[in-house]
ZAMINU-445811 format. One record per residue: residue number from 1; residue in three letters; chain; z, y, x negated of N, C-alpha, C in turn. Coordinates in steps of 0.02 Angstrom, whole numbers. Layout:
residues N
<r NUM, 'ALA', 'A', <Z, Y, X>, <Z, Y, X>, <Z, Y, X>>
...
END
This chain:
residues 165
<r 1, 'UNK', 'A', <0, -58, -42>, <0, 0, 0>, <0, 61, -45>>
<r 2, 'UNK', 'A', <-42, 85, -50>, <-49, 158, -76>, <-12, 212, -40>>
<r 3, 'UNK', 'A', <27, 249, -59>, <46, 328, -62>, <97, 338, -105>>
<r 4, 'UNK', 'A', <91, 399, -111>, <137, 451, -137>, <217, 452, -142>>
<r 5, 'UNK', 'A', <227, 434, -205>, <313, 423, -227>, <346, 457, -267>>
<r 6, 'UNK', 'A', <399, 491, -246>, <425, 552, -287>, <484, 502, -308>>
<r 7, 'UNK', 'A', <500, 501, -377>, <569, 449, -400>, <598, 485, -441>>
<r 8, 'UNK', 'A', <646, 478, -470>, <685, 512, -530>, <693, 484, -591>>
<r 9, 'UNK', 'A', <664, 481, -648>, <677, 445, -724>, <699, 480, -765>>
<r 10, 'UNK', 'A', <698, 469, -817>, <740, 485, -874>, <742, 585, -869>>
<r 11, 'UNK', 'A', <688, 593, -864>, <660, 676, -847>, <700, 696, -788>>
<r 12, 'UNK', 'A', <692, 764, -772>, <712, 800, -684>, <691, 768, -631>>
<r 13, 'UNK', 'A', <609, 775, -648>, <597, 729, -561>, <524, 697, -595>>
<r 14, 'UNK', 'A', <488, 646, -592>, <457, 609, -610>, <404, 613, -544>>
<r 15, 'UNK', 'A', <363, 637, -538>, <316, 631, -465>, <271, 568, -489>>
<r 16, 'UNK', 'A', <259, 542, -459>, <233, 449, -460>, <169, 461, -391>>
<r 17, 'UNK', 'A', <125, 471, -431>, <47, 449, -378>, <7, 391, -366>>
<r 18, 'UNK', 'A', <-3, 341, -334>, <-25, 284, -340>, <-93, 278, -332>>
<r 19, 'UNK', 'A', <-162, 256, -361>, <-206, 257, -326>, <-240, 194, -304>>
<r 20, 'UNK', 'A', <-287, 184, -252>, <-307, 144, -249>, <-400, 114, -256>>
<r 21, 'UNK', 'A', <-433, 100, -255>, <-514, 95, -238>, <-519, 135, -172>>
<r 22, 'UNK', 'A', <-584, 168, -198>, <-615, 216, -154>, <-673, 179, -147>>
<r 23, 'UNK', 'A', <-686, 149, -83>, <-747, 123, -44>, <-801, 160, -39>>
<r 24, 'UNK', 'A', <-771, 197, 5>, <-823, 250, 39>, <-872, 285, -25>>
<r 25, 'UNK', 'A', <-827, 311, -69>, <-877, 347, -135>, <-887, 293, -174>>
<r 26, 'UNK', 'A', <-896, 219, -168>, <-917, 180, -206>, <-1009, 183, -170>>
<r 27, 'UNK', 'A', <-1000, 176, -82>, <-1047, 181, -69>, <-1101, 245, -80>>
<r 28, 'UNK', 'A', <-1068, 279, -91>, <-1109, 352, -96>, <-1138, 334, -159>>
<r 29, 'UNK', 'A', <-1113, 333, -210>, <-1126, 339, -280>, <-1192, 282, -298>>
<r 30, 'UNK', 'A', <-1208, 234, -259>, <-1225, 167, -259>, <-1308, 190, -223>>
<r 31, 'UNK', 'A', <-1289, 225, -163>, <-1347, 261, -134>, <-1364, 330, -182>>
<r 32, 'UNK', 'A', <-1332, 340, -222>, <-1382, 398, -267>, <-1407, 349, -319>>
<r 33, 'UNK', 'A', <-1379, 327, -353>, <-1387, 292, -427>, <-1457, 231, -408>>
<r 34, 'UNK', 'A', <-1440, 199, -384>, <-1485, 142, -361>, <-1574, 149, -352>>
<r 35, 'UNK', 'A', <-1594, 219, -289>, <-1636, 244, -285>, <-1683, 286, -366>>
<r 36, 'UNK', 'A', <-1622, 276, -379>, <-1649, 333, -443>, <-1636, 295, -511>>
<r 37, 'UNK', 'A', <-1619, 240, -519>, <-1650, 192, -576>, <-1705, 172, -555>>
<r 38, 'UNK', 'A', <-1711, 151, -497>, <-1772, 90, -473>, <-1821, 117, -479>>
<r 39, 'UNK', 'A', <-1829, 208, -450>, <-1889, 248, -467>, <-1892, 276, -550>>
<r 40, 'UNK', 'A', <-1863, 279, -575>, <-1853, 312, -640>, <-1894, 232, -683>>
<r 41, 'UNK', 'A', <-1865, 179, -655>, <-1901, 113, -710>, <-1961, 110, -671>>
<r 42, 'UNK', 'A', <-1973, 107, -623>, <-2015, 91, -588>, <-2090, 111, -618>>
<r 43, 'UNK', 'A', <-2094, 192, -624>, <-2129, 237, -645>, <-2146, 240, -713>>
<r 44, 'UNK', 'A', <-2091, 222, -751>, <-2103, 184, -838>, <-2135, 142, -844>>
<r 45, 'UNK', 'A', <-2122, 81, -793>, <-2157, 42, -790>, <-2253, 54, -777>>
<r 46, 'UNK', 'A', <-2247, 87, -731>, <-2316, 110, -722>, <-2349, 140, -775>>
<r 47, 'UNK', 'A', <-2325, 174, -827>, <-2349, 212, -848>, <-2362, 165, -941>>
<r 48, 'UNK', 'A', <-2284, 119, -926>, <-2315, 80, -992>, <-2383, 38, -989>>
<r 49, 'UNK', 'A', <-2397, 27, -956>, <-2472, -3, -925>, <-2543, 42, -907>>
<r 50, 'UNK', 'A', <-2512, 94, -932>, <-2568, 148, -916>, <-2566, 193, -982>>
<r 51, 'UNK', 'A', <-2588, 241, -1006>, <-2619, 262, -1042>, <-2553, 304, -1104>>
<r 52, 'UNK', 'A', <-2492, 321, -1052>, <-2439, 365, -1086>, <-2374, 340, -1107>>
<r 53, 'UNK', 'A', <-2368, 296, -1165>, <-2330, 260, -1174>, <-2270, 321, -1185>>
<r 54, 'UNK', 'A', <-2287, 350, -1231>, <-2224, 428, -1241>, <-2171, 427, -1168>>
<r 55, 'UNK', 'A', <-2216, 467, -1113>, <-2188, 468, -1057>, <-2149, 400, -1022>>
<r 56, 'UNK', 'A', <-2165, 353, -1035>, <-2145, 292, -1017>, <-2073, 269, -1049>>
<r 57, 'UNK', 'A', <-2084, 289, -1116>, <-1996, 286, -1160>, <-1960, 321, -1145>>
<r 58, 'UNK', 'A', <-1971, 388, -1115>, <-1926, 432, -1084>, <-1914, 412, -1018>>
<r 59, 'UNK', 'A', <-1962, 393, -986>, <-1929, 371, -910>, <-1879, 307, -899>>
<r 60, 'UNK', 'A', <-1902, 267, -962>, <-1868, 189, -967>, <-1779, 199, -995>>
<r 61, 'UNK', 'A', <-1785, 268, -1052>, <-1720, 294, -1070>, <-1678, 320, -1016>>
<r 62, 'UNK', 'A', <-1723, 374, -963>, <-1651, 384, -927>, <-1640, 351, -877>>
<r 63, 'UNK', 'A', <-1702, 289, -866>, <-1676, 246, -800>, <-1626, 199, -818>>
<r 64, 'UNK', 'A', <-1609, 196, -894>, <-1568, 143, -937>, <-1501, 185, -940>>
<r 65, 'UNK', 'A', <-1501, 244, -939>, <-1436, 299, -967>, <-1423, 308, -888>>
<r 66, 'UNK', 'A', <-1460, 317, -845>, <-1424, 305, -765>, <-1372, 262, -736>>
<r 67, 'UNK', 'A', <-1402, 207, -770>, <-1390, 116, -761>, <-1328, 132, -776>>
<r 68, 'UNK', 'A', <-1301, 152, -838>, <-1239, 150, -868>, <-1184, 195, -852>>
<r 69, 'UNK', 'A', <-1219, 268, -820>, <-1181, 295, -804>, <-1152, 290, -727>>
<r 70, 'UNK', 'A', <-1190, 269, -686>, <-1186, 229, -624>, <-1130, 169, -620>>
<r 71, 'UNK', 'A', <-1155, 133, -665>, <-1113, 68, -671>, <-1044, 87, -681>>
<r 72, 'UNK', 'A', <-1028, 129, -735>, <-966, 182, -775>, <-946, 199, -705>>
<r 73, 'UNK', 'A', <-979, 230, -679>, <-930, 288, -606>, <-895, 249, -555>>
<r 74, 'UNK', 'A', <-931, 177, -551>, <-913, 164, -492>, <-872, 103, -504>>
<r 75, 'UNK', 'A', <-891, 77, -558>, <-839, 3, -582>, <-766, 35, -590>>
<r 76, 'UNK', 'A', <-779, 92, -635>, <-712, 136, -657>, <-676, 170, -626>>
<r 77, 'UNK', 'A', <-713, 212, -606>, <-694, 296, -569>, <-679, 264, -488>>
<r 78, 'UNK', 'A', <-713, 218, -444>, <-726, 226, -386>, <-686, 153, -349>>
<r 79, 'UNK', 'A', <-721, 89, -384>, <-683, 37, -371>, <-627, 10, -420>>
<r 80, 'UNK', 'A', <-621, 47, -476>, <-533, 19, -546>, <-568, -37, -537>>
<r 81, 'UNK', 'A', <-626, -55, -563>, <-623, -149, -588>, <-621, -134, -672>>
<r 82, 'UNK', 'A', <-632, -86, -704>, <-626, -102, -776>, <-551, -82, -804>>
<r 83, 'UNK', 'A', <-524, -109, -865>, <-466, -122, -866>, <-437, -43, -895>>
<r 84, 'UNK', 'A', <-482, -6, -906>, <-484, 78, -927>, <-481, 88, -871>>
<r 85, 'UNK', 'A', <-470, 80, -803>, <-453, 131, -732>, <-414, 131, -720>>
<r 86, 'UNK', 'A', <-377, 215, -707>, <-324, 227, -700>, <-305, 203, -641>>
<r 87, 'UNK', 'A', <-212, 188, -615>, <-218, 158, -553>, <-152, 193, -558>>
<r 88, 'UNK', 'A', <-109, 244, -569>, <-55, 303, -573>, <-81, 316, -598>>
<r 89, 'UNK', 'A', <-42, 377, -577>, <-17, 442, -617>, <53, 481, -621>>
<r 90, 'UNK', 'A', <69, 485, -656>, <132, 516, -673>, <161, 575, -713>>
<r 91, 'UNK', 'A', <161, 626, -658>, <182, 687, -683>, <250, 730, -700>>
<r 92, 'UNK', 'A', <287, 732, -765>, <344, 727, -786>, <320, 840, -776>>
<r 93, 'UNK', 'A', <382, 834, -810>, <419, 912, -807>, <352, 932, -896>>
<r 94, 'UNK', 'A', <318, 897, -927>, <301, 900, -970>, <246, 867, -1007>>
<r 95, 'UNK', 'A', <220, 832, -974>, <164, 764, -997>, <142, 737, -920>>
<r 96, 'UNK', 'A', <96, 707, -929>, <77, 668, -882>, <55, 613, -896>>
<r 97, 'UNK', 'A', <61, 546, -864>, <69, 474, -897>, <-2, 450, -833>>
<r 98, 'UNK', 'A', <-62, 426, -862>, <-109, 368, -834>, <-81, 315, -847>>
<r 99, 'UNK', 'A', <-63, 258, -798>, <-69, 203, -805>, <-147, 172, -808>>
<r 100, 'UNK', 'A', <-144, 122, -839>, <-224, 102, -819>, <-217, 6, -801>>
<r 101, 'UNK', 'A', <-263, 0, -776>, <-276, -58, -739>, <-238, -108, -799>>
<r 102, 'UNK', 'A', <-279, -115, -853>, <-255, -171, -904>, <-201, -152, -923>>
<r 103, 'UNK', 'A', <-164, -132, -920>, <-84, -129, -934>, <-59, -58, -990>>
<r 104, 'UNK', 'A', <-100, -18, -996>, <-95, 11, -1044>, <-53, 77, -998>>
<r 105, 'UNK', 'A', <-31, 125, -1052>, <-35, 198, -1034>, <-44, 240, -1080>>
<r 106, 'UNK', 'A', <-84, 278, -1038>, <-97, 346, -1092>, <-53, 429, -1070>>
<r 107, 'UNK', 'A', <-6, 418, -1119>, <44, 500, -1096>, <-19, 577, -1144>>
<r 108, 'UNK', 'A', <-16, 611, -1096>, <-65, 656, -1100>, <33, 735, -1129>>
<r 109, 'UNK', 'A', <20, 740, -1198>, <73, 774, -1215>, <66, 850, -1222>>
<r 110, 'UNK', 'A', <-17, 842, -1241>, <-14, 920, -1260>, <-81, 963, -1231>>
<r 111, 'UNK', 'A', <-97, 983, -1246>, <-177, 1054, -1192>, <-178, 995, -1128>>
<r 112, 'UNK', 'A', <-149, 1004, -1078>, <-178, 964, -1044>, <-205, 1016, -987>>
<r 113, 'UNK', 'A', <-268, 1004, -996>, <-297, 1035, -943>, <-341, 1018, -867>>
<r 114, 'UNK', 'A', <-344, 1048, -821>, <-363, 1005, -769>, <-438, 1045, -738>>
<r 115, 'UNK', 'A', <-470, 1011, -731>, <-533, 1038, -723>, <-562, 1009, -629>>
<r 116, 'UNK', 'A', <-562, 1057, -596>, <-562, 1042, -527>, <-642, 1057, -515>>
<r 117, 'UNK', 'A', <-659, 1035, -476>, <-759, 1025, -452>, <-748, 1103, -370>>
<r 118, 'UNK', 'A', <-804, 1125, -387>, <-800, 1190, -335>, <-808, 1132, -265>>
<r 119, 'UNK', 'A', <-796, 1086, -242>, <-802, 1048, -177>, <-757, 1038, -163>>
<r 120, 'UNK', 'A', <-694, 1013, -210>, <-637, 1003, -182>, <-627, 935, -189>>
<r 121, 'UNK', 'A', <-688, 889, -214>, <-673, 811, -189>, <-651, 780, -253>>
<r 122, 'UNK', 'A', <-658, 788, -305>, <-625, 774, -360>, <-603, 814, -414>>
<r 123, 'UNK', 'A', <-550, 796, -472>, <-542, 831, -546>, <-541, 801, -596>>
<r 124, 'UNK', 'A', <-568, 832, -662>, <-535, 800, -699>, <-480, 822, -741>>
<r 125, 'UNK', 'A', <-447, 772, -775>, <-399, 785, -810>, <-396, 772, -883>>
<r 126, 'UNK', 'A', <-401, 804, -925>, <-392, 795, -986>, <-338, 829, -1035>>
<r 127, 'UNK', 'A', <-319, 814, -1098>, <-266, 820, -1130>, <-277, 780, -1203>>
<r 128, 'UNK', 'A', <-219, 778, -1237>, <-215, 746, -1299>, <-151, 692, -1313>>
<r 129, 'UNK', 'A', <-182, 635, -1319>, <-112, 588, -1319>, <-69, 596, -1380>>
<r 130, 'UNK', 'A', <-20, 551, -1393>, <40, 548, -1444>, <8, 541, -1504>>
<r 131, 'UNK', 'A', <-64, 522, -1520>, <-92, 501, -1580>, <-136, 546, -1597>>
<r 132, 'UNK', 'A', <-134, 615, -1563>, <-191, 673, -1562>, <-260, 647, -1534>>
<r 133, 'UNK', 'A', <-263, 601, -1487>, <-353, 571, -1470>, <-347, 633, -1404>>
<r 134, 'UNK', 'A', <-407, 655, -1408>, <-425, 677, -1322>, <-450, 615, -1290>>
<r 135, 'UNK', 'A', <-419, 640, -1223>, <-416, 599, -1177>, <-456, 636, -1099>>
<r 136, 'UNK', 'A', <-479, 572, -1060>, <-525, 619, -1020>, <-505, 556, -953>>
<r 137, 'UNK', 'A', <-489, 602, -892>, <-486, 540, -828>, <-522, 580, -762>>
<r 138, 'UNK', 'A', <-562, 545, -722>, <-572, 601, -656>, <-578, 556, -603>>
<r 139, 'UNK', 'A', <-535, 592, -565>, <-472, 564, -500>, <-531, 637, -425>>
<r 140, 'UNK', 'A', <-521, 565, -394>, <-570, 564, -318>, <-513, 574, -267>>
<r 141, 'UNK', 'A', <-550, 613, -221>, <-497, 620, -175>, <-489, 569, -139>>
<r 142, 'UNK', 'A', <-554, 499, -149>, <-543, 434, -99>, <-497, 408, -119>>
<r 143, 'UNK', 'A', <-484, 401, -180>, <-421, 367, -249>, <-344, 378, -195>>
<r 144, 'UNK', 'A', <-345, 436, -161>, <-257, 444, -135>, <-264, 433, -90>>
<r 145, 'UNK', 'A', <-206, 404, -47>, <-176, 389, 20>, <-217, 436, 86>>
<r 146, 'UNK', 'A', <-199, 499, 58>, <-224, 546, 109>, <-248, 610, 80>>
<r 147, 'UNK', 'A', <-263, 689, 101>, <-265, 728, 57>, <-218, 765, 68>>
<r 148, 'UNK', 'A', <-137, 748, 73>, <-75, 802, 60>, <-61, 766, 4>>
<r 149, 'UNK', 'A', <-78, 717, -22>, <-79, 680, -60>, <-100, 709, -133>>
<r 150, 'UNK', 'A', <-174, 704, -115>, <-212, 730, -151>, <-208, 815, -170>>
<r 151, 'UNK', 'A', <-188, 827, -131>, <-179, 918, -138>, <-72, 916, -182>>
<r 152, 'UNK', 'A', <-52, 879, -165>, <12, 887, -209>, <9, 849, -274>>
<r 153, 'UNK', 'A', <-26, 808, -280>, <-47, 789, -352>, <-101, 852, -392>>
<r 154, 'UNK', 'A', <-120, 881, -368>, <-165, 945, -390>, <-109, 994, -412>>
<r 155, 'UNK', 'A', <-55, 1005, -357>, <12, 1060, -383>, <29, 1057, -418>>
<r 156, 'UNK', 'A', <33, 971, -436>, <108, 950, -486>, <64, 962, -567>>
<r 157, 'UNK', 'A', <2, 964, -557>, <-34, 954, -624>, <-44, 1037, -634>>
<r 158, 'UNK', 'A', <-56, 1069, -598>, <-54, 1152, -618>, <-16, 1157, -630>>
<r 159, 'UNK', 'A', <41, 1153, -656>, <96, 1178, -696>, <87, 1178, -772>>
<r 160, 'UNK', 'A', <64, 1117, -759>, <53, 1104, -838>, <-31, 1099, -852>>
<r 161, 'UNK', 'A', <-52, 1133, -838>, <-150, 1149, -843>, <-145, 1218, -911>>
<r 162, 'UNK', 'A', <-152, 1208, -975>, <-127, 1253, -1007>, <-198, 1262, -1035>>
<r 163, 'UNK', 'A', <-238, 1289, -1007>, <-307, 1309, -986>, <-329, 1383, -1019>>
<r 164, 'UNK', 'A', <-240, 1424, -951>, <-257, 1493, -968>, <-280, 1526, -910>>
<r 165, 'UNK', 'A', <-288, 1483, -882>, <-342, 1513, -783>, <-263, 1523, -739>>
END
């Protein structure tokens, strides 16, 4: 059961977000991506058989760089089947902690900044972990329970968005 859990740990107050697979934008993403490899190879294809091989490596490249980034959005971002998808979040008085599917976490300690889409339907979040790596996650509004949900996980991360905005 997915929602929203405010608990108390070692810190003041520990806000605890749970997420779950987002269906609905699995399907969306599936109806953009899909149409637009099939035509993107499709047309390479045509064209490796015809006179412009040039044009044909470029169409075959980004129907191949689609593939991946498609596959990436929706295995990861939309349905958490790869073991890099976040499935919490956890926002301390000072850091913010991804859990991720395979058991890991990544505490986000320092610039953490949050980067919101002018629609409203997703953000991302990035920062720098304990080992100085940047780190990069982007959280769907299908991902939460509901959107008071989603709009108080947005609060709790503006605090600490050290951006400058």
């Amino acid at each position: 059961m997915a929602r929203s859990l405010i608990t108390s740990a070692n810190s003041a107050a520990t806000k605890r977000f749970e997420l779950h697979a987002d269906r609905k934008g699995a399907i969306w993403d599936l109806l953009l991506y899909v149409p637009t490899v099939v035509a993107l190879a499709s047309m390479g294809a045509k064209l490796w058989f015809g006179d412009d091989h040039t044009l044909a490596y470029l169409l075959c490249f980004l129907a191949s760089f689609f593939f991946i980034v498609g596959a990436n959005r929706i295995l990861k971002t939309r349905l958490m089947l790869l073991p890099s998808a976040p499935i919490r979040v956890d926002v301390d008085a000072d850091a913010v902690s991804i859990v991720q599917r395979g058991g890991a976490s990544a505490d986000l300690v320092k610039e953490q900044r949050v980067y919101r889409d002018y629609s409203g339907r997703s953000f991302g979040l990035s920062g720098l972990d304990r080992q100085g790596r940047r780190l990069q996650f982007v959280l769907h509004r299908g991902q939460f329970a509901d959107d008071a949900t989603f709009a108080s996980v947005q609060d709790a991360l503006k605090r600490l968005d050290k951006s400058g905005k």
